[in-house]
N, C-alpha and C positions, 0 to 999 in steps of 0.2 A: 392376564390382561394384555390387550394387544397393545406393544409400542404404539406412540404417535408419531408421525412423520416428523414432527416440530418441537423444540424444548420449549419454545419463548416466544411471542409477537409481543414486539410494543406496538404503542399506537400514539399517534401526535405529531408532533412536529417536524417537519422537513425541510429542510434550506440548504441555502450556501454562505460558509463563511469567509467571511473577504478577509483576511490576519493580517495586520501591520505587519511589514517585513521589519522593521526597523523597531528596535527596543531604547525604550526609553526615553521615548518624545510623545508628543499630542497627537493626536487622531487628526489634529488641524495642519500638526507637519509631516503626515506621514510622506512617504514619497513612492513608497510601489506596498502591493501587499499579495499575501500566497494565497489562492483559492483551495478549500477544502468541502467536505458537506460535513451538516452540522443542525444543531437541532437535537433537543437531547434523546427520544427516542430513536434519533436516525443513529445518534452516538451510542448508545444503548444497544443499538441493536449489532450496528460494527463489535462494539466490546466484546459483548457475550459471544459472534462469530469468531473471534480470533482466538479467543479462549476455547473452543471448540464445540458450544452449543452448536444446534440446530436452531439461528435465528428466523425473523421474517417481519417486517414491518409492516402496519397501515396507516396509510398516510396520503397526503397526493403533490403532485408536483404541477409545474405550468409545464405546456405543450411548446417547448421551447427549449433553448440550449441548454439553462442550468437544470431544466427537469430533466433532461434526456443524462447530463454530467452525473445526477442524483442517482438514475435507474444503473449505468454503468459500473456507477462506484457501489455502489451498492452490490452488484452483480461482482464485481472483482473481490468484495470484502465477504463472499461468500452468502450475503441475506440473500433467503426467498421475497420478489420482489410482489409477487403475486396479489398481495393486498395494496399496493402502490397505486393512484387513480393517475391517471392525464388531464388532468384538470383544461378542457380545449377555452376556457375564457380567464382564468387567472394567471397572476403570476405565481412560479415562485420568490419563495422567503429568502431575502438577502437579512445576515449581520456584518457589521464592519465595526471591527474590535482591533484592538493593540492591546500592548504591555507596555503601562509606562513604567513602574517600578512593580516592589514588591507586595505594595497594597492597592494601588491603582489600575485600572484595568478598563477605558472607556470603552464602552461596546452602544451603537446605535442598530434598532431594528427596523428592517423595513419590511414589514408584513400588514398592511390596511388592504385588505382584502383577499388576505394572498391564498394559492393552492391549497397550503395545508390546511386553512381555516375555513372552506367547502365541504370539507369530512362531513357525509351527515350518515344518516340511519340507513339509504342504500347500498354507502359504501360498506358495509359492514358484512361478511357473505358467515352462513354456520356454518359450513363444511369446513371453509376457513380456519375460522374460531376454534373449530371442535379435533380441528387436527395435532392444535398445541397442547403444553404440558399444562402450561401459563401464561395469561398475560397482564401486561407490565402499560401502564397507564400514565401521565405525568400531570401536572396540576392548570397547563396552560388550555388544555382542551377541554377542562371543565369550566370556563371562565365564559363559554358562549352559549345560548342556547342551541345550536344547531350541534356545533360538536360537542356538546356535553351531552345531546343524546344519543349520537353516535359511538360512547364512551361508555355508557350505560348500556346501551344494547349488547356491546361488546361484551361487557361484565359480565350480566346476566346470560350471554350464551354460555361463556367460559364455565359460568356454575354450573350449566343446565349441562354439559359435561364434563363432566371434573376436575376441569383444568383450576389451578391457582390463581392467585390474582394480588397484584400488586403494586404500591402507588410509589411512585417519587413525588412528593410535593412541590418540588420543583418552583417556588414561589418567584415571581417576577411581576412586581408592583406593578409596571408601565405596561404590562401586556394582560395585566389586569383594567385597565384604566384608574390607576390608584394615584400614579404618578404620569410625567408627560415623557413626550420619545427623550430628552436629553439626559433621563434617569434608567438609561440601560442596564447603567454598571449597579443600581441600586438591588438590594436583596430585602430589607424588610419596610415593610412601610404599616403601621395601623388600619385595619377595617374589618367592621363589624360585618360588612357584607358577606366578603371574602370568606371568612369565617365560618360564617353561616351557610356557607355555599358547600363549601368543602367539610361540613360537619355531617352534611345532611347524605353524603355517601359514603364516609367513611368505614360505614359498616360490610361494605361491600368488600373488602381486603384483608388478606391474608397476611401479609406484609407492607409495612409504611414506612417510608424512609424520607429524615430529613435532615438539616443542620438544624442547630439550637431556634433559630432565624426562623426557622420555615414550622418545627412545630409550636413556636410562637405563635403564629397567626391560624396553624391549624387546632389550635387549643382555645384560643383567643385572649393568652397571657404572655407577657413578658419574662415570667418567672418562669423556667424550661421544665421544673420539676410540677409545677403547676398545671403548666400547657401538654403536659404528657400525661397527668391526669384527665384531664380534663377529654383528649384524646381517646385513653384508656374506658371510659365512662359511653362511650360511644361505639366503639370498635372492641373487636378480641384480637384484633393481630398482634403479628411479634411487632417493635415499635421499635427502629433503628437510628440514634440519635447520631450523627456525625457532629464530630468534636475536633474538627480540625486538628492541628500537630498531635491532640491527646489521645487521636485515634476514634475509634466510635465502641458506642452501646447498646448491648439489643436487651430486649424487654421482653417475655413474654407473659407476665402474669401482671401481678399489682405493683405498681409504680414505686419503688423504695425511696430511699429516704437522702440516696446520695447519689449522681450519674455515678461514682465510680461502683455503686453495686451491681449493674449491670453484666451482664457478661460480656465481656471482652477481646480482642484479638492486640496483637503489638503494633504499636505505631513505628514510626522507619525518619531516621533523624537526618534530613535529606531537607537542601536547598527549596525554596518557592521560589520558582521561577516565573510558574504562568498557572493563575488558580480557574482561569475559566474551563469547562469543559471536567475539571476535574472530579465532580461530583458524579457526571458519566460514567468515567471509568473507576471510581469505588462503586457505583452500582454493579456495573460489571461483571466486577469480583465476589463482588457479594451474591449476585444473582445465579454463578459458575455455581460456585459453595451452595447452596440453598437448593438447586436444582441437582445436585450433585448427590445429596445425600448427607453433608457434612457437617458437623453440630457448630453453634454460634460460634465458639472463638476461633475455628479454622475458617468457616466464613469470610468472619470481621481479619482476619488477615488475608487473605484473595483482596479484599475490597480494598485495605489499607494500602496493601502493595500496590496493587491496579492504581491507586488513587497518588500513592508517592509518585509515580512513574510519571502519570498524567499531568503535577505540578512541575514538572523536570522539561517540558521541552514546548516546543511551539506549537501551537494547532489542539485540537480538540481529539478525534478520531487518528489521526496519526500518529499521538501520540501510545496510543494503548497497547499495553504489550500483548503477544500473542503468548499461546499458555507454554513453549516451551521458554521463553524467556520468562514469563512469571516462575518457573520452574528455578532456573537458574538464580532468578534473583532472592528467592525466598531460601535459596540452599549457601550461597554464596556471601550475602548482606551486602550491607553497604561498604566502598572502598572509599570514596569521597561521595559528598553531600551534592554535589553539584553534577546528580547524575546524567545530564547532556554529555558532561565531558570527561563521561567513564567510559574509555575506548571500549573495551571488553563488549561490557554490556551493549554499548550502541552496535558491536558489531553484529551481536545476535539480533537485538532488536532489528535492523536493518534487512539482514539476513534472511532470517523469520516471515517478515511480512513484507518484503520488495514485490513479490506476486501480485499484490491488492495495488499497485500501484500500477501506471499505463502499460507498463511492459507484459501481465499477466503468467500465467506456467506455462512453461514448455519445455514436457517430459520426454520431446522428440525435435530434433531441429534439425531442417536442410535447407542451404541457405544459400541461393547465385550469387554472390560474391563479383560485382564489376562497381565495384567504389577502387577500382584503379585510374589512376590520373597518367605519370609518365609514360607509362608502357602505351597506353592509348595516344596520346600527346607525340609520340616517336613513328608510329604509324603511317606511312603514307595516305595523302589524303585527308587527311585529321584538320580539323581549322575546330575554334572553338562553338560555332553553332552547330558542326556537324556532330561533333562531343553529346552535346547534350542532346540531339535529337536521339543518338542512336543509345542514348540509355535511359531514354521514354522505351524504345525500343525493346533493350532488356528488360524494364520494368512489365514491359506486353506481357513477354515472356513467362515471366516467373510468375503474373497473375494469372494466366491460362494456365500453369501446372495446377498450383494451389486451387483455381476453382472453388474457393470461399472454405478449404479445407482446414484445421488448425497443422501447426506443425513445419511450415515452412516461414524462411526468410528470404532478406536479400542483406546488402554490404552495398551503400550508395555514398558517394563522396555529396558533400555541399557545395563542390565548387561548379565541375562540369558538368555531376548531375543531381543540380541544384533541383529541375524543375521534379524529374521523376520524383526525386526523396522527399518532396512536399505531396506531391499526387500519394505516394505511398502508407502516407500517414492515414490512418483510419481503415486499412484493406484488410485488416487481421493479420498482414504478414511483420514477422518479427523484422527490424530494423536496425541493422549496424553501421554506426559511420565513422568513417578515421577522424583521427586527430592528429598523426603523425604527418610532416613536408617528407615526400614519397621518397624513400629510399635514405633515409639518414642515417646517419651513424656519426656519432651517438645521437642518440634518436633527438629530433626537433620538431617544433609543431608548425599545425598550418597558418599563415599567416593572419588568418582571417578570426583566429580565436584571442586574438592578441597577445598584449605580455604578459597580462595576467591572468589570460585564458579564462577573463570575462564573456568570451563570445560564448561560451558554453550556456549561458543565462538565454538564450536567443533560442535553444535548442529543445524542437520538441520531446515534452516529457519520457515521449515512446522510444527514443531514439537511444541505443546503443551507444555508449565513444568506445571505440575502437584506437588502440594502443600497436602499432607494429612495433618491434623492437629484436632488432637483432644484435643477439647478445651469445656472450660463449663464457665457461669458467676459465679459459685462456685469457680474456681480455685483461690490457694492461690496466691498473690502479686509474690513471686516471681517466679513463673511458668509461671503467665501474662506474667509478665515483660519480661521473654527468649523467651517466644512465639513469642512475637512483635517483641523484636529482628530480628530474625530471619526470620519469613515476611517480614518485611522493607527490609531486606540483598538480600532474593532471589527476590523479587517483583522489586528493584533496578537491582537487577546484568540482569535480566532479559528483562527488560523493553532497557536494555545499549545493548542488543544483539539482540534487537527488535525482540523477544519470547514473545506472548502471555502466562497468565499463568490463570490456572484454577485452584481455591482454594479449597481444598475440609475439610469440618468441620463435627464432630461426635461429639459432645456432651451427646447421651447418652449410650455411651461407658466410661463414665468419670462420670456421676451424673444423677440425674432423671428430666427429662424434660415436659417441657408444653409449651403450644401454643406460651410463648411471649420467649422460649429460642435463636431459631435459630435466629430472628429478633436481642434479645439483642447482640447476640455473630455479625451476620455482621453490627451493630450500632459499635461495635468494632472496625471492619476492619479497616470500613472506617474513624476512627479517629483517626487509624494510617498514612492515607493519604495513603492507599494504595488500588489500584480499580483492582481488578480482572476482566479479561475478562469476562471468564466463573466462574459458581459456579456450585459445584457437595457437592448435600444435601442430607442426609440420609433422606428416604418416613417418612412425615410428617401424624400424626393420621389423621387432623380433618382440615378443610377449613378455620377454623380460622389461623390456626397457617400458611398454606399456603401465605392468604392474608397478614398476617404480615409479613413474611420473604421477599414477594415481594415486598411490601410496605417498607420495610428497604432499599431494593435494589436503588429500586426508587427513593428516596427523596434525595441521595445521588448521583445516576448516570443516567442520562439521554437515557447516550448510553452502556449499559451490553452489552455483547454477549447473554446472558441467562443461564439459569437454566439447568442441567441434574439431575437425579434421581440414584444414588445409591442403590446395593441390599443389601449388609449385609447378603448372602449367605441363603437370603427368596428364599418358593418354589413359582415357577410361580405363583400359585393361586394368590396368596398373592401379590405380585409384580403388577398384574394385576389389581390389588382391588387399589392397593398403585398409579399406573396410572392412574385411573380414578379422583382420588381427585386431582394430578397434573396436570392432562391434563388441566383444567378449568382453569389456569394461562397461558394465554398466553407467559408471560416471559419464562414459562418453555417449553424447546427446545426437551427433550426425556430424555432418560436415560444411564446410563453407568454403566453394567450389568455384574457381572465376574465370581464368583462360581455357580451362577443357571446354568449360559453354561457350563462351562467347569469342573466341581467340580467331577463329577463321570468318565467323558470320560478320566481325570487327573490321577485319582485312577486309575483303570483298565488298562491304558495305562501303566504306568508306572510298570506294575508289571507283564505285560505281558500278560494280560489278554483281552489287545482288539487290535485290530491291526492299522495299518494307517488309511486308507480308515472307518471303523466302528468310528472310533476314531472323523475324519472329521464330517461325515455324524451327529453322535449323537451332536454332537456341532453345526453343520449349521441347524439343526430341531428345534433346542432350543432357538437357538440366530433370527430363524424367527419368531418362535413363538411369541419371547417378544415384537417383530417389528409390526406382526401383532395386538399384546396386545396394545400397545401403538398407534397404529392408529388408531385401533376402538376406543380407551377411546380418543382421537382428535378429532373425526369424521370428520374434515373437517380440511386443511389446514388452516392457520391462514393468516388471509388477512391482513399480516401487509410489512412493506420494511424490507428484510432481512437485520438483522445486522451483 
């Protein structure tokens, strides 16, 4: 039989959820909160992508910012967005949810009319349908008649070839009209409608999956072993009972006489933090397992884990671990309960799936590098309007290279070039900014990030912090000692406003160097417990000292982003020489290049001696050149999975 392009489409719901930043107050005091998407098939569908299904949703969004935020995240998290509509006259689904504790959990919905709930029977295409293994249904699209036969048609194509099919009951009183908007956070409420609603397609699925709660109302008893009959008497699916901390039960024949005869997977004795969203990511696992090939109780643990994980930290979709951290964690166990603040783990979680976040892969980076301040600043000619005009300027530049290409960046400061680094957001080019007050030692930051490097919170998601630090294993104790400091402070403040950050180290601006320096100095880093995404290393002599510095990299992080190359204001020639001893590390990703391009167009510019357009032109020649330099010393793309 021929593979299908697709493991899985869910179909239903799609929003944005607004999360109380703030734990442990009212929804009435919250004071800021994190935007995510959300929605449980859109959660469902992220899941099983990170897990390495072939997902895809159908759904639709409003023709507006948070639809467009839906389609990108969506596109970053890896789903086929192909069944996604543009709903040109609705909106989309906003929730706004908090944690106040560990039972409480207020969420209000705002969906009267919205995008998702347009879904009808056009939206629905077979080619679509007939391209998946399976799909996955949830209980809010059958509550209307427009999208409940939008939901149906789906089904029934999915039979008409082969694919599986499967429900989350997904019970939500108030989006039943059972209860009112103030009963968000509610999970079971009495009705015979409901009931009857959801009895009458039962039959249509392969797999059903609910809490005690939800096949409660899909049985239309209180008694769970009752409401599973009762279910059972209607359907042949497997029948998946989630039992919160006891873990879950699958069913597939006649309904025994006690949940624990069920088959089973282990539960995982781990803090609740945040139970929303969580029933997502045990679908997840379970759907990995099930599509996998894997019998119930390995299943029911994919799911239990996915689902521990998902109780453990803030948000819905972010929280779900990608499958090489479900890997880990099911090999590893638990270290403490309060899995947020198990470094380890977070650091792979993080690691794993920072790609799905604004920054996206990039398996190739070249990057113009004029987020310099002093050296510009010293400049004859230099006032600070002419600053920022002339690295609009650069910015010309390195979008004329790129030409909408992936694979290229830049390195823009916020201060003098504040305006280009806002123009720059949204061009596709990667984006690095300092943090460091230019030239310090021991390193200090800029002033404008404050003292407690609050200002990072201001900073778009896309953006790089950029780390200069020049440091040597010479340096006296207490130089160390402020150095680390200060690492640990921005690597922390950073990591809390989930900013990648890129460390950049000079040591032989500080003392003389040999092959085992850069190696000793990131044996450093990382014994501060601190793991930079990227690293930007001033061109290394000799292939010894290369393979050590990668080899330091390595034995400590599994998952870098990689290596860029630094000029130190060398002429091409030389940069080009200095490329070809890098290129031979894979780890290393490109370079990030700033006075070779722009060092003389700077000069002349500023003093009046070259004008816009010549100014451009000498800096996109230069900065291709280097692009060209470093691909020929590549020769070939590196055949690895972009990190």
């Amino acid at each position: 039989m021929t593979a299908k392009p697709l493991d899985v489409i869910t179909i239903g719901r799609a929003g944005v959820d607004l999360y109380g930043s703030q734990v442990g107050t009212r929804l009435e005091d919250m004071g800021s909160f994190d935007k995510y998407i959300g929605g449980s098939p859109t959660n469902m569908a992220c899941g099983t992508a990170r897990l390495g299904l072939k997902s895809a949703l159908i759904s639709r969004v409003g023709d507006e910012h948070m639809g467009r935020f839906i389609l990108e995240q969506l596109a970053r998290e890896g789903v086929e967005t192909g069944g996604v509509v543009t709903d040109p006259e609705r909106l989309t689904a906003l929730a706004i949810l908090g944690i106040r504790d560990q039972t409480q959990f207020p969420l209000i919905f705002y969906r009267e009319d919205c995008a998702d709930m347009g879904l009808c029977e056009a939206d629905i295409d077979e080619a679509f349908v007939a391209s998946a293994r399976a799909v996955v249904a949830t209980g809010t699209h059958l509550s209307h008649p427009r999208t409940r036969s939008a939901v149906l048609k789906a089904l029934q194509l999915a039979r008409r070839h082969g694919a599986r099919t499967a429900l989350d009951i997904d019970y939500r009183p108030n989006l039943w009209g059972v209860l009112g908007h103030g009963e968000g956070e509610s999970r079971f409420a009495e009705s015979a409608e409901v009931t009857a609603a959801l009895q009458e397609v039962l039959h249509q699925f392969d797999l059903i999956v609910g809490t005690e709660e939800e096949f409660h109302i899909a049985g239309g008893s209180t008694d769970t072993l009752e409401a599973l009959r009762a279910v059972r008497a209607v359907s042949a699916a497997t029948l998946v009972c989630k039992r919160g901390p006891m873990g879950a039960s699958a069913f597939e024949g006649a309904i025994p006489g006690s949940l624990d005869d069920g088959q089973t997977g282990p539960g995982f004795p781990i803090e609740v933090f945040n139970v929303l969203g969580a029933g997502d990511g045990f679908m997840s696992g379970l759907l990995k397992g099930w599509l996998d090939g894997e019998d119930w109780p390995r299943a029911l643990t994919y799911a239990n884990a996915c689902g521990a994980l998902a109780v453990s930290r803030h948000g819905c979709t972010p929280a779900y671990p990608s499958w090489e951290e479900l890997q880990f964690f099911l090999e590893r166990g638990v270290i403490r309960p309060d899995l947020r603040n198990d470094a380890e783990l977070e650091q792979i979680h993080w690691a794993t799936n920072r790609h799905r976040n604004a920054g996206g892969s990039w398996p190739v980076l070249r990057a113009f590098a004029f987020d310099h301040r002093a050296q510009l600043e010293e400049m004859d000619g230099y006032t600070p309007e002419k600053g920022a005009a002339f690295k609009q300027l650069c910015l010309d530049a390195a979008l004329s290279v790129q030409d909408g290409r992936p694979g290229y960046g830049i390195l823009c400061d916020g201060r003098i070039g504040r305006d280009a680094l806002h123009r720059a957001t949204g061009t596709g080019l990667w984006i690095g900014r300092p943090a460091e007050r230019p030239g310090s030692r021991p390193v200090d930051f800029e002033p404008e990030l404050g003292p407690d490097l609050g200002g990072l919170r201001e900073w778009s998601r896309d953006n790089v912090v950029k780390l200069l630090v020049f440091a040597h294993p010479g340096d006296d104790d207490k130089t160390r000692k402020m150095q680390a400091a200060r690492i640990e402070r921005l690597f922390a403040a950073a990591r809390r406003e989930r900013l990648e950050v890129l460390l950049e180290l000079i040591p032989s601006k500080v003392g003389p160097v040999d092959d085992g320096t850069m190696a000793e100095l990131i044996d450093w880093v990382y014994g501060l417990g601190v793991f930079p995404d990227w690293w930007k290393l001033e061109p290394l002599k000799t292939q010894a000292g290369w393979s050590r510095a990668v080899a330091a990299i390595e034995a400590h992080d599994p998952h870098p982003r990689g290596i860029v190359v630094l000029g130190l204001d060398a002429p091409e020639e030389a940069l080009a020489e200095s490329f070809t001893l890098a290129a031979a590390q894979p780890l290393v990703k490109g370079f990030a290049v700033g006075r070779t391009i722009f060092g003389d167009a700077a000069r002349a510019w500023l003093t009046g001696e070259m004008k816009d357009g010549e100014a451009v032109a000498l800096m996109a020649r230069r900065y291709s050149r280097l692009c060209d330099a470093w691909d020929t010393a590549r020769a070939a793309p590196i055949e690895e999975t972009a990190r």
